[in-house]
KEDRENDO-547835 format. One record per residue: residue number from 1; residue in one letter; x, y, z of N, C-alpha, C in turn. Coordinates in nm, 3 decimals. Atoms other than C-alpha are relative to their C-alpha. Layout:
BEGIN
NUM;A;X;Y;Z;X;Y;Z;X;Y;Z
...
// end
This chain:
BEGIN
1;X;-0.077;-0.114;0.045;-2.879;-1.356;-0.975;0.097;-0.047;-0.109
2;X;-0.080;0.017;0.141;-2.741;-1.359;-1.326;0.148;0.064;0.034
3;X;-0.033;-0.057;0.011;-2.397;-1.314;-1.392;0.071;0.039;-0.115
4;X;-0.031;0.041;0.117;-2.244;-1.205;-1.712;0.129;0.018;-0.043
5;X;-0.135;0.026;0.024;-2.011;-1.364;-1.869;0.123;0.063;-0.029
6;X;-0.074;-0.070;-0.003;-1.821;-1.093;-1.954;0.087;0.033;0.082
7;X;-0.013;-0.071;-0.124;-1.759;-1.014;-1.605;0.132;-0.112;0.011
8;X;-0.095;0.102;-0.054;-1.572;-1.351;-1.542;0.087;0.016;-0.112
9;X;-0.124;-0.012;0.101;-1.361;-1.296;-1.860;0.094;0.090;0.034
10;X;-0.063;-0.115;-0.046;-1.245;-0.970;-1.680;0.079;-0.003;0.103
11;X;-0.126;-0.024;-0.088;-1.124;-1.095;-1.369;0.034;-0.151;0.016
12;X;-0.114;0.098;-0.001;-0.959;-1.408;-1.468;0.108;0.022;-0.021
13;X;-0.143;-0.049;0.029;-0.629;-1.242;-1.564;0.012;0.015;0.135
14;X;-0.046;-0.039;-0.102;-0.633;-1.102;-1.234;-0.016;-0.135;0.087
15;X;-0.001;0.077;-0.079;-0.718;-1.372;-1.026;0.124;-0.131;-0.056
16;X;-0.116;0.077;0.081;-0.455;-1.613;-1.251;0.135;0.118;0.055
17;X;-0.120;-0.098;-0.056;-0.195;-1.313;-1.162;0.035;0.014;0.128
18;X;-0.012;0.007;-0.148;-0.270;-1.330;-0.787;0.033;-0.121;0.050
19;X;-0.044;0.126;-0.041;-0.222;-1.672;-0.777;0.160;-0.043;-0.053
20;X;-0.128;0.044;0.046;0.088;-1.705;-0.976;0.091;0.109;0.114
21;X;-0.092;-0.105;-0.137;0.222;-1.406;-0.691;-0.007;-0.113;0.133
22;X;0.032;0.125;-0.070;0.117;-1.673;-0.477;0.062;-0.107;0.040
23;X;-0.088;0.126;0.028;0.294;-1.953;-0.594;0.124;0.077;0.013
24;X;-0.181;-0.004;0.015;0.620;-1.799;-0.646;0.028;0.049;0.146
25;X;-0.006;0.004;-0.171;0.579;-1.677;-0.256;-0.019;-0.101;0.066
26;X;-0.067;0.122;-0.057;0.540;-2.017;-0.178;0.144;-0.121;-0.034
27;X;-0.105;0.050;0.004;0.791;-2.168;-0.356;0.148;0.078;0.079
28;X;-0.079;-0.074;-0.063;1.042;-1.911;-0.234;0.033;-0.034;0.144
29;X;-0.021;0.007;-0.124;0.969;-1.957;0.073;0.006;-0.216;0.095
30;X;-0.072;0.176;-0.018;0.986;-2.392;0.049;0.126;-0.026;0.002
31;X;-0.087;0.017;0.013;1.276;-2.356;-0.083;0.162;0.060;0.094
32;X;-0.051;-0.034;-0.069;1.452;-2.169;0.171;0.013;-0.063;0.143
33;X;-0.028;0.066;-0.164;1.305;-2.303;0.504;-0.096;-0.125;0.011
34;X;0.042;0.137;-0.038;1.161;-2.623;0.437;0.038;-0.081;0.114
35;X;-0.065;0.041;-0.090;1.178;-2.799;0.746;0.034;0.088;0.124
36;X;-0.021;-0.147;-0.121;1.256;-2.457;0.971;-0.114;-0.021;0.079
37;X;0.133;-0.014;-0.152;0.983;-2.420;1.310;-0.095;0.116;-0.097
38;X;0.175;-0.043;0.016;0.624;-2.311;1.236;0.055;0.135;0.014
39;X;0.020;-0.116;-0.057;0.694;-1.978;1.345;0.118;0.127;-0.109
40;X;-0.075;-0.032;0.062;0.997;-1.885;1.139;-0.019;-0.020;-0.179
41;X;0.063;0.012;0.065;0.830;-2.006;0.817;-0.137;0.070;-0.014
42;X;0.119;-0.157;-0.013;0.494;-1.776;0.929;0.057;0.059;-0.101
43;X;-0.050;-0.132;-0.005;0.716;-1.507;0.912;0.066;0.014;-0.137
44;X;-0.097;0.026;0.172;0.930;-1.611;0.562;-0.114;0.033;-0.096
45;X;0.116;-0.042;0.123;0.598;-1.640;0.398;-0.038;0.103;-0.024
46;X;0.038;-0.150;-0.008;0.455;-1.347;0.515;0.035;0.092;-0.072
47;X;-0.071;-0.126;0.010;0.699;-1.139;0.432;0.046;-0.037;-0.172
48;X;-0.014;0.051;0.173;0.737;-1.342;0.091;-0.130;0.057;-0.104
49;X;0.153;-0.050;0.044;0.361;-1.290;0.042;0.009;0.216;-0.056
50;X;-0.052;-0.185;-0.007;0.446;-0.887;0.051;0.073;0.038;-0.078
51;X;-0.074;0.022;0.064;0.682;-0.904;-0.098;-0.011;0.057;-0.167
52;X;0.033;0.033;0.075;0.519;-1.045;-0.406;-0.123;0.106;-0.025
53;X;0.130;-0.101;0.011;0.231;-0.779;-0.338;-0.143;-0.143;-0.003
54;X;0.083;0.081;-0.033;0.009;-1.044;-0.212;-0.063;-0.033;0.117
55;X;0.066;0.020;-0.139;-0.105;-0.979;0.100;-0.112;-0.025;0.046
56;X;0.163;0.057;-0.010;-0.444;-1.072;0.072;0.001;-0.118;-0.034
57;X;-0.049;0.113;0.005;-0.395;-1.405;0.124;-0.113;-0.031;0.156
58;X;0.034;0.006;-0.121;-0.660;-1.527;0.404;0.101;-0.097;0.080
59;X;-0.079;0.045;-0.118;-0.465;-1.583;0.738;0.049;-0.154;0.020
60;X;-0.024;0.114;-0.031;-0.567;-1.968;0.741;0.031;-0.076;-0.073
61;X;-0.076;0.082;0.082;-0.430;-2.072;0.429;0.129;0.017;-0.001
62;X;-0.167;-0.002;-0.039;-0.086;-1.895;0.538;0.027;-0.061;0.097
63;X;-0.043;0.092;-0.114;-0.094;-2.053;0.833;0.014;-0.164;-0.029
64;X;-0.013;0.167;0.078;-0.145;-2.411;0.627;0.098;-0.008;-0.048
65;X;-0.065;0.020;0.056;0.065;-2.339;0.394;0.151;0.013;0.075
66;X;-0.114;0.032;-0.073;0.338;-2.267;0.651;0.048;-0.097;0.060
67;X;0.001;0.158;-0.061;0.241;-2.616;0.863;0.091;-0.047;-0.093
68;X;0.009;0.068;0.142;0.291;-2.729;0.510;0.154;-0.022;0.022
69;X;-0.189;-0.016;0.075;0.638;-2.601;0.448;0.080;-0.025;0.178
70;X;-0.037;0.008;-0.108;0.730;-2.636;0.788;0.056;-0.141;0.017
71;X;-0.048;0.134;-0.017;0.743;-2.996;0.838;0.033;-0.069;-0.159
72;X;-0.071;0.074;0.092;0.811;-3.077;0.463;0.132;-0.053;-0.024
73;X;-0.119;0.099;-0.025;1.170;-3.215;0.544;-0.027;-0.105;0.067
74;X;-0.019;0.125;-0.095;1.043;-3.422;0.861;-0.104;-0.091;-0.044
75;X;0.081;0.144;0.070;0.755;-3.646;0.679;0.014;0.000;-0.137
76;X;-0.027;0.089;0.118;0.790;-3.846;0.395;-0.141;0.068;-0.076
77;X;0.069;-0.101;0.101;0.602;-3.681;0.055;-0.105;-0.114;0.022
78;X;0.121;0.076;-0.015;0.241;-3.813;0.082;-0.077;-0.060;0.154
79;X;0.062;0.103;-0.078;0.206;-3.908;0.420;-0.133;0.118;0.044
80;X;0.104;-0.104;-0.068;-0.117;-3.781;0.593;-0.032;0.012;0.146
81;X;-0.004;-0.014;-0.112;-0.176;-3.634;0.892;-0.130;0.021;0.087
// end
């Protein structure tokens, strides 16, 4: 299945626009509760994500990205887990 190129020229703005809503809902929300409990970070993002008009965000990359921001005060940048 062909697809043409046109098509992808059309929704790269948008998909570049959903991601930059994206980013600035995660930074927002690093910068506030970096370090805060899993659960309270969810909820920051979430509501950051919304916010931003980004709620289509699948579930298990908010839930990463919260791990993420969650413990980013208590381990050292790079370590892996």
């Amino acid at each position: 299945m062909a697809t043409d190129p046109s098509e992808y020229d059309k929704a790269m703005p948008i998909v570049v626009a959903h991601l930059a809503k994206i980013e600035r809902a995660v930074d927002r929300t690093r910068a506030s509760y970096a370090g805060q409990p899993f659960t309270a970070v969810h909820q920051a993002l979430a509501q950051a994500l919304e916010d931003e008009g980004a709620q289509r965000v699948v579930p298990q990359v908010v839930e990463e990205l919260a791990r993420q921001i969650s413990g980013a005060a208590t381990e050292p940048r790079g370590a892996e887990g």
